[in-house]
C-alpha angles and dihedrals in degrees: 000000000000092000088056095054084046093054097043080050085061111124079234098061101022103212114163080215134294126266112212144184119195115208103221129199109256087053100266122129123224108196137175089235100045086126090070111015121055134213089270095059097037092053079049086061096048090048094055091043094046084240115171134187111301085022118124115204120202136200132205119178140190133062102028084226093053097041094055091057083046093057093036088062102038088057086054096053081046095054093040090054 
């Protein structure tokens, strides 16, 4: 995970950082942000996404137009490794 917030930091894709919540096995949640979401949020977050267990879901936030490239490549990079 913290290649990937490296890589979205790249001049080249221009990420502040990347904010992530792994959904693990057992049904928990580990997440970038614990210290200020619970379980119960971050279980809020995997139901919206359509996360599932094993499944890692990543944030990227500022201007709505930049953010989208940003996902877009960091889908790419996703689908490559």
């Amino acid at each position: 995970i913290d290649q990937l917030i490296d890589w979205v930091r790249r001049p080249q894709v221009g990420a502040l950082g990347m904010v992530y919540s792994r959904c693990n096995d057992d049904g928990s949640y580990k997440s970038s942000v614990d210290k200020f979401y619970d379980q119960d949020d971050l279980a809020k977050w995997a139901e919206k996404t359509g996360a599932k267990a094993g499944d890692l879901v990543c944030v990227l936030s500022g201007d709505k137009n930049k953010v989208r490239a940003q996902l877009s490549a960091l889908r790419m990079e996703l689908a490559e490794r």
